[in-house]
C-alpha positions in Angstrom: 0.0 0.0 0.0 1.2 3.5 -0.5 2.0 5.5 1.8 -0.4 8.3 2.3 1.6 12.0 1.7 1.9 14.8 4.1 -1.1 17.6 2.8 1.2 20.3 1.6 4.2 18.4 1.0 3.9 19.0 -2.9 2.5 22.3 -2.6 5.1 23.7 -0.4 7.5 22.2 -3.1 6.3 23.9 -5.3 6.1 27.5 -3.2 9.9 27.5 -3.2 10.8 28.2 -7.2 8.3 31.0 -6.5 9.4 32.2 -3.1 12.9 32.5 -4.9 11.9 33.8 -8.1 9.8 36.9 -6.2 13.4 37.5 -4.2 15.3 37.6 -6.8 12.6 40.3 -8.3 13.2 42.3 -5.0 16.8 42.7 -5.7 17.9 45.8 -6.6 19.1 46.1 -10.5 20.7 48.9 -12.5 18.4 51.7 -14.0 21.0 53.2 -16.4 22.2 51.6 -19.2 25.8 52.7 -18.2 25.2 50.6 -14.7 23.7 47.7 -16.7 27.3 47.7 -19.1 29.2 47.8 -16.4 27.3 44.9 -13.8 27.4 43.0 -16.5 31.1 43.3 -17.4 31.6 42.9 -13.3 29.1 39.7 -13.4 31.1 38.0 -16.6 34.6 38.6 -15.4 33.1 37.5 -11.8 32.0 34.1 -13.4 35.3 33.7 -15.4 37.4 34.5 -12.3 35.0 32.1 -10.2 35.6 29.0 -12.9 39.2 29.5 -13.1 39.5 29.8 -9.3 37.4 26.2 -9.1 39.6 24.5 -12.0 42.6 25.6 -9.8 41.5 24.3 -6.7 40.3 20.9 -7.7 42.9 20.3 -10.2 45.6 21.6 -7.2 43.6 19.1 -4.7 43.7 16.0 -7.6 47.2 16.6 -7.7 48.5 16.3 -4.2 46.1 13.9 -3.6 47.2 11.6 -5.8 50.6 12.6 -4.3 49.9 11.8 -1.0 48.4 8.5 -1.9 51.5 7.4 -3.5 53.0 8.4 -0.5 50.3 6.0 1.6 51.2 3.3 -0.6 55.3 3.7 -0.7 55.1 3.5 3.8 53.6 0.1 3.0 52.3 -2.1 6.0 55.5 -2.5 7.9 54.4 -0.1 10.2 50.7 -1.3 10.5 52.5 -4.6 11.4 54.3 -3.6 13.9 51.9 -2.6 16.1 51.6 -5.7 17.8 54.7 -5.5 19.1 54.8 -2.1 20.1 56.2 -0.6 17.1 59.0 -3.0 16.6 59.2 -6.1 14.7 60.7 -9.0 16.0 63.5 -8.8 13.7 64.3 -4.9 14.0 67.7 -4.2 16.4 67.9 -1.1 18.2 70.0 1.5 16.5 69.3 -0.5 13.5 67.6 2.9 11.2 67.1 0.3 8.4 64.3 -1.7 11.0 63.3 0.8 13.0 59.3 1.1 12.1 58.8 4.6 13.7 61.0 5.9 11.6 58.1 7.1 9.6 56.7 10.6 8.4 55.1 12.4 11.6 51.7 11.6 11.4 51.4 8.5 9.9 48.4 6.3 10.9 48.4 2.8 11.1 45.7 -0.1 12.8 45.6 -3.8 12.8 42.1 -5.4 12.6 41.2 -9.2 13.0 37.9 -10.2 12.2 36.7 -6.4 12.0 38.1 -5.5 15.0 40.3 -2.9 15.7 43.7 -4.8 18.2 45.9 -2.5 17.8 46.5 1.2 16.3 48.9 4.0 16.9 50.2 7.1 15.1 54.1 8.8 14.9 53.9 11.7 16.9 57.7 12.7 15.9 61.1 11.4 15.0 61.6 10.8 18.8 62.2 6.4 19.1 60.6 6.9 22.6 57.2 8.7 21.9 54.0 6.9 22.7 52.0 5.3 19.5 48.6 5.6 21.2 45.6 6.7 19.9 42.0 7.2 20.7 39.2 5.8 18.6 35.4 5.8 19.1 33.2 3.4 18.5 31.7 5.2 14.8 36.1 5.7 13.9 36.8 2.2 14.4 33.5 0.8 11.8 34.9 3.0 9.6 38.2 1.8 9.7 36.3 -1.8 9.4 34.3 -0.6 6.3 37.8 0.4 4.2 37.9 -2.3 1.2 41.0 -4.1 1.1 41.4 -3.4 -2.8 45.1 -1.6 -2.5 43.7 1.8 -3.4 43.4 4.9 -0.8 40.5 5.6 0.8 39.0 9.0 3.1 38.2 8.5 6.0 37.5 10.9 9.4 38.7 10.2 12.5 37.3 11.8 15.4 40.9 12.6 17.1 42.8 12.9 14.3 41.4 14.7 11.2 41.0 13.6 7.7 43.0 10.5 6.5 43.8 8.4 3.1 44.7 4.9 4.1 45.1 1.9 2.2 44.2 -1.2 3.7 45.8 -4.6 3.2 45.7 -8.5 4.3 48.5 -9.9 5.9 50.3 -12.8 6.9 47.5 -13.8 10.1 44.5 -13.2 8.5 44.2 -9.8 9.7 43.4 -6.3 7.8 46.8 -3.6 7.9 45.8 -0.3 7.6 48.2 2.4 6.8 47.3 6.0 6.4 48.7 9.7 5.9 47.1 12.9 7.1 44.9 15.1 4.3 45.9 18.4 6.6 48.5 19.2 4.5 46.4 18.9 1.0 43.8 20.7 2.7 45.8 23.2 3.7 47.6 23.7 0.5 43.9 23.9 -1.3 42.8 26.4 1.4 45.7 28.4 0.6 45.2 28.4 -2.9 41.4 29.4 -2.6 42.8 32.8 -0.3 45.1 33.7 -2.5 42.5 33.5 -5.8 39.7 35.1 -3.7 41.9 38.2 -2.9 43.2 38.4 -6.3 40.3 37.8 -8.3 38.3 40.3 -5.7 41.0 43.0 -6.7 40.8 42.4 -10.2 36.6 42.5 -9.9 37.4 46.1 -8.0 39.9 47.2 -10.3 37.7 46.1 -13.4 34.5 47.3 -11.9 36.2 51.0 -11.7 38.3 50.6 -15.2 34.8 49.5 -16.4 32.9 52.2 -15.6 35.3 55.1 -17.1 35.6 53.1 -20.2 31.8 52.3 -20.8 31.2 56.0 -19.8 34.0 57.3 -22.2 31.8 55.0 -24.8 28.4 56.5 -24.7 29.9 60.1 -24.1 27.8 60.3 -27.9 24.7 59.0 -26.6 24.8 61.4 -23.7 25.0 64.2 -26.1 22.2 62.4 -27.9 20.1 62.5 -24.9 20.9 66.3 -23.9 19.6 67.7 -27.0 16.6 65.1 -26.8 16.2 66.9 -23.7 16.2 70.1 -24.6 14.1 69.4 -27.5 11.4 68.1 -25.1 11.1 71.1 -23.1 10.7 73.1 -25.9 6.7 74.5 -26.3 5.8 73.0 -29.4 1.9 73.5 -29.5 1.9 76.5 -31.2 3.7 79.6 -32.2 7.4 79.5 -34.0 9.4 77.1 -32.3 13.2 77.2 -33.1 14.9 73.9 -32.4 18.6 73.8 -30.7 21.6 72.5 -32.8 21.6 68.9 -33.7 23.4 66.0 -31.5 27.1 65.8 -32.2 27.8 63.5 -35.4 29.9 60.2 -34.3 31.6 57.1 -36.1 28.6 56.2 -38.4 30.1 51.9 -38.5 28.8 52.5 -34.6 25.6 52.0 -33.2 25.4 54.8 -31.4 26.7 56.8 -34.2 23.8 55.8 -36.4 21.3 56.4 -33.9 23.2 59.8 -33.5 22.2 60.5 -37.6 19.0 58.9 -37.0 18.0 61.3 -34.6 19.5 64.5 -36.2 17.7 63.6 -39.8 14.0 63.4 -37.1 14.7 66.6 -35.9 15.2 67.8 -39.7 12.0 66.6 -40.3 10.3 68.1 -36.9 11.8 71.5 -38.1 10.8 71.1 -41.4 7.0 70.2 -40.5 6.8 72.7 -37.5 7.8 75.5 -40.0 5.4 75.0 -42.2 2.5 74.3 -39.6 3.6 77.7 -38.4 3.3 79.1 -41.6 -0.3 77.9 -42.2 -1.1 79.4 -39.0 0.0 82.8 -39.8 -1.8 82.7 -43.1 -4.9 81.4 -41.2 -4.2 83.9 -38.3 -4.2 86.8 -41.3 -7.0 85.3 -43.1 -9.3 85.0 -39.9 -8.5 88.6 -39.3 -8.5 90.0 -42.7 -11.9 88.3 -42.7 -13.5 89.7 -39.6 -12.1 92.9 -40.6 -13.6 92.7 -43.6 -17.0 91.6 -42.5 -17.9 94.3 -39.6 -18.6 96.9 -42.5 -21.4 94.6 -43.9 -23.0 92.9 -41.0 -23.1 96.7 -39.4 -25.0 97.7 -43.0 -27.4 95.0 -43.0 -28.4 95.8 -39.4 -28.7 99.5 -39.9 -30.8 99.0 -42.7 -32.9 96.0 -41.1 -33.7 98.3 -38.0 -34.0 101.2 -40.6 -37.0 99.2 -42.3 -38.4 98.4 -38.5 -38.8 102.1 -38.5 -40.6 102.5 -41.3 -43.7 104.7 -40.3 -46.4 103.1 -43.4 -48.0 99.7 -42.8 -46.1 96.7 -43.0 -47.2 92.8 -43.5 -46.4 91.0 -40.0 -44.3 88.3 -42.1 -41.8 91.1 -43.3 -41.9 92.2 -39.8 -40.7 89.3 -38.5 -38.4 88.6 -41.0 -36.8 91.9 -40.8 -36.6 91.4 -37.1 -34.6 88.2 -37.2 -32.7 89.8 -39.9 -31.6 92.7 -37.1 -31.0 89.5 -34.4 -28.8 87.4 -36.5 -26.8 90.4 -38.1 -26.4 91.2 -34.0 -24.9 88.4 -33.4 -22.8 87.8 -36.1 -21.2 91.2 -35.3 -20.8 89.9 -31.9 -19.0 86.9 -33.7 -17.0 88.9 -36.1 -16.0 90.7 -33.0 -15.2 88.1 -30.9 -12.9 86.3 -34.1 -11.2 89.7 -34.9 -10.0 90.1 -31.4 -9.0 86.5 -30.7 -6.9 87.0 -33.7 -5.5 90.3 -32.2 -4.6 87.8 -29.4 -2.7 85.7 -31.2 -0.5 87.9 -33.4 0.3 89.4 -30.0 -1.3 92.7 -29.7 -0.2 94.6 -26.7 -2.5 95.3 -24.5 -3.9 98.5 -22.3 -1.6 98.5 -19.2 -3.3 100.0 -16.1 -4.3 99.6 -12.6 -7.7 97.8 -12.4 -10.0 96.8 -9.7 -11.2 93.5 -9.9 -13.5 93.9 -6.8 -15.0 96.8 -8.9 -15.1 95.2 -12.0 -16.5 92.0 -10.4 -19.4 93.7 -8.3 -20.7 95.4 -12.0 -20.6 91.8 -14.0 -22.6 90.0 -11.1 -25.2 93.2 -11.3 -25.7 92.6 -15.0 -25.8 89.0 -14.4 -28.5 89.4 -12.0 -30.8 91.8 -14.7 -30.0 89.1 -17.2 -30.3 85.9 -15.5 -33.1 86.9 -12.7 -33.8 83.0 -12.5 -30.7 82.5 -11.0 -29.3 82.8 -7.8 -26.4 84.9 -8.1 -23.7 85.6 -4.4 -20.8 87.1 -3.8 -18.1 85.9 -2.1 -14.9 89.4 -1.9 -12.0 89.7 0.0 -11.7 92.2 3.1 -9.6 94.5 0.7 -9.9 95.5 -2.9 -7.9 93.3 -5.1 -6.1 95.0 -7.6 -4.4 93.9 -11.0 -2.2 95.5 -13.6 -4.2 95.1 -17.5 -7.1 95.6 -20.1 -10.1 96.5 -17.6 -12.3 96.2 -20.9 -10.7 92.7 -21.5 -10.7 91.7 -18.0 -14.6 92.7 -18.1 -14.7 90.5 -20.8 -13.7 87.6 -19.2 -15.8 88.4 -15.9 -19.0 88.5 -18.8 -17.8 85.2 -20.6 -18.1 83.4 -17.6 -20.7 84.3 -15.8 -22.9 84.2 -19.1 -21.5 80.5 -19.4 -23.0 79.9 -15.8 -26.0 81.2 -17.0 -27.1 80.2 -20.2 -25.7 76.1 -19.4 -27.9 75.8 -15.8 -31.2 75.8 -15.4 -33.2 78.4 -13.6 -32.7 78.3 -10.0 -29.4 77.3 -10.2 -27.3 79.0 -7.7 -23.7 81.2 -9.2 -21.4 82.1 -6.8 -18.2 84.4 -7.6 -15.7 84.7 -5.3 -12.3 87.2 -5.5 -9.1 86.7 -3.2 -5.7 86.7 -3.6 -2.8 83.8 -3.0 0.3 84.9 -2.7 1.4 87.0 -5.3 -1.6 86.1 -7.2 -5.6 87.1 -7.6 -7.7 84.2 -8.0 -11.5 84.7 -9.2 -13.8 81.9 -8.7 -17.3 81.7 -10.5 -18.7 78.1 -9.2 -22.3 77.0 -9.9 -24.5 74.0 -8.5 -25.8 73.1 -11.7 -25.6 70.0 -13.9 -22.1 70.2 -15.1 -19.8 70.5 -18.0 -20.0 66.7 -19.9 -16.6 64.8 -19.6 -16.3 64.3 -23.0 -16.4 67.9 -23.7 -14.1 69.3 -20.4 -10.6 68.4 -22.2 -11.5 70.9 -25.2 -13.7 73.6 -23.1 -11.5 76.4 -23.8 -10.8 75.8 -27.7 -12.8 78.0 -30.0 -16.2 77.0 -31.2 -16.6 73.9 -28.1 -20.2 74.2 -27.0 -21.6 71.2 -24.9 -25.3 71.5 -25.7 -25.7 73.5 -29.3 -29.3 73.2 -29.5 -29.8 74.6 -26.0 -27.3 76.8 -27.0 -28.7 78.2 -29.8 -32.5 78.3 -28.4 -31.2 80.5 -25.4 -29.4 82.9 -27.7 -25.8 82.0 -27.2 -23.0 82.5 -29.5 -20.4 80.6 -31.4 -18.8 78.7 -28.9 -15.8 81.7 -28.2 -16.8 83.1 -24.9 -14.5 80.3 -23.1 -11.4 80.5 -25.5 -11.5 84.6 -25.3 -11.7 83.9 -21.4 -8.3 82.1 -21.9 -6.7 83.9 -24.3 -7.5 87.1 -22.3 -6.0 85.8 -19.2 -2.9 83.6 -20.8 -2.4 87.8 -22.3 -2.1 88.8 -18.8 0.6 86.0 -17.8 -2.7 83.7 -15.7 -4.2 80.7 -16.5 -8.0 79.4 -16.1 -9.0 76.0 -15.3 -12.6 74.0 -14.9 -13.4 71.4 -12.1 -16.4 70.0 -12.7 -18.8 67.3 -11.6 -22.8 66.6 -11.3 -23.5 69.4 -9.1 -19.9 71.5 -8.8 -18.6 73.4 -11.5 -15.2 75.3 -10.6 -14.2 78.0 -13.4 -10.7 79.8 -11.8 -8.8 82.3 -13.3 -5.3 83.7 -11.9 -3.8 86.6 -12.9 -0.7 88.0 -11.5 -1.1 91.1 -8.8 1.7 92.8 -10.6 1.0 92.2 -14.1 3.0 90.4 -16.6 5.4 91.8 -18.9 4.7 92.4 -22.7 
């Protein structure tokens, strides 16, 4: 029958690939390509030095092994033998060098076993004729010495009190077992001094690489560094809009290299990233011009067709309610496509970079007049105030800046329903004046938040349109008019909080 498993034997198995795989993934490795280069120059010199250093030490431990157990087998089992008569033959003569058996190497073992035991043993101490033989054995030394086959050939075995042996054992005359060994210490030590010596060498020449290595791969990829700076610089160059001048190309290297051809690579992109920003700046320049050529052009006749719309209105005779309709949404549609024109001509102004009007300007002042002609146009909303103890003052365009207070605030208005509550707060952080115009209403949709402040975004045309809104340029002029003045605007906005902020410098901007 087979014996039942432990539960969790196999499992636990196989935990401990995966235990050792996520450690190794918690080690720390190199970020840079120049640490990678030179850890794995380190790691490859490391496993060459590491393979050398083995073959040394086990061929240098073959070797004077096989030295030692020639040694073994030239002592022979005279000694062995002689143990029974306390290291003398019955034949050997005092004096007599030739039959003396202790004249052995120091450290020579030798035992006599009959029938598996152990009857006598003993080891040379020294040259001295007089020194005692006698050795201790336990119990687990002595079935070693049993267990040693009697082919002739050396054998390692441990003895408790002695160390490490290679003995040969042999039959003799009686029908016992000779053993006759030689001490591994010396090997050992040998092998031990071998292994220092290559671990302190090959540990310097890991150091000495490991620094070498990292001046030489960092002397190699100088190129790529100059690569990467202009890639750098490139990067932080604004290339949205407006005429972007690139910086000089990456320094040419040895094209038959790698890096040298990625060097070329990369110039030959930034050719071709000059080449097409040029002419996208170009086409925006001649649409720039042609927008306010255009809107130019266009207040002349849109102001015509209105005078002479709200002319005919005037018109004392009697006049057919259909023309007077039509002539009134003639006058309402020429409105606002002035408004448009208007709004176009000056966002176009904005962009070529007209200066504009540099004054002290009271944005509590200005603020307090939008949310009055809020209230008279929206009076279904709820319209607060929220103003700092002091009067906030900014350097710019009051007209502009009343602009932008109108923009929003007519957002807030026309996109919530009635009832919805607007609340426009003024204070300053820092060095800066932050206006807030936050509503409770439904929210500006998701998919159109990313794009609210490009021209012509509007979230809900036909709502739009129905409620007598314009093109979709109140938001963008809010931006441009405040990116003029060196601020920014942003929109938070969920179900139920919408966040317009605009910051403009207390000082003013420059330009």
């Amino acid at each position: 029958m087979t014996p039942a498993r432990p539960a969790g034997a196999g499992s636990g198995a196989r935990a401990l690939p995966r235990r050792a795989a996520r450690a190794l993934r918690r080690l720390p490795r190199p970020r840079t390509l120049r640490a990678r280069l030179t850890a794995g120059l380190v790691v490859l010199l490391a496993v060459s030095c590491a393979a050398v250093g083995l073959a040394a030490v086990f061929s240098l431990n073959g070797f004077l092994t096989q030295r030692l157990d020639e040694q073994v087998s030239q002592v022979g089992t005279r000694f062995p033998a002689s143990l029974e008569h306390n290291g003398q033959l019955p034949d050997d003569h005092d004096g007599d060098e030739r039959g003396d058996t202790r004249r052995q190497a120091t450290g020579t073992f030798g035992a006599r076993l009959l029938n598996g035991v152990v009857t006598n043993k003993g080891v040379v101490r020294s040259g001295d004729l007089t020194a005692d033989l006698a050795v201790d054995l336990t119990a687990a030394d002595e079935r070693q010495l049993a267990d040693v086959p009697t082919d002739g050939r050396a054998h390692t075995v441990e003895l408790s009190a002695l160390g490490d042996y290679r003995v040969v054992a042999s039959e003799g005359q009686d029908g016992d077992v000779l053993i006759v060994g030689l001490p591994l210490e010396p090997v050992e030590a040998s092998v031990h001094r071998l292994e220092l010596v290559a671990a302190i060498v090959f540990g310097l020449a890991l150091a000495v690489t490991g620094v070498a290595g990292a001046f030489w791969v960092r002397w190699s990829l100088r190129p790529l560094d100059r690569v990467a700076a202009t890639a750098t610089r490139v990067s932080e160059l604004p290339l949205a809009s407006g005429e972007v001048a690139l910086p000089s190309r990456a320094p040419e290297a040895d094209p038959r290299g790698e890096v040298g051809q990625m060097a070329a690579a990369f110039n030959r992109m930034l050719g071709h990233v000059e080449d097409a920003l040029t002419k996208r700046h170009a086409s925006e320049e001649r649409l720039r011009s042609f927008a306010a050529d255009a809107s130019h052009e266009l207040r002349t006749p849109v102001a015509s067709v209105r005078g002479h719309a709200e002319l005919a209105l005037l018109h004392p005779g009697p006049v057919p309610p259909e023309v007077t309709r039509a002539l009134e949404r003639i006058t309402a549609e020429s409105s606002r496509m002035g408004e448009m024109v208007d709004e176009m001509l000056l966002l176009a102004r904005l962009d070529a970079g007209r200066p504009l009007e540099r004054k002290p300007v009271d944005l509590t002042r200005l603020v307090l007049d939008a949310v009055t002609d809020a209230r008279a146009a929206g009076p279904g909303h709820r319209w607060a105030l929220e103003l700092a103890e002091e009067p906030v003052t900014v350097t710019g365009d009051a007209h502009r800046l009343h602009q932008v207070l109108a923009n929003l605030l007519a957002n807030a208005r026309l996109h919530t329903p009635a009832g919805t509550k607007v609340t426009v707060s003024l204070d300053t952080d820092g060095d800066r004046a932050v206006l807030q115009v936050r509503d409770d209403g439904p929210g500006v949709p998701e998919d159109v938040q990313p794009g609210v402040f490009e021209r012509f975004t509007r979230a809900d045309r036909r709502r739009t349109e129905a409620a007598g809104g314009g093109a979709g340029l109140g938001l963008a002029i809010v931006a441009a008019v405040a990116e003029a003045h060196g601020g920014t605007v942003s929109l938070e906005s969920n179900p139920g909080a919408t966040t317009f902020t605009v910051r403009l410098p207390l000082g003013g901007a420059d330009g």
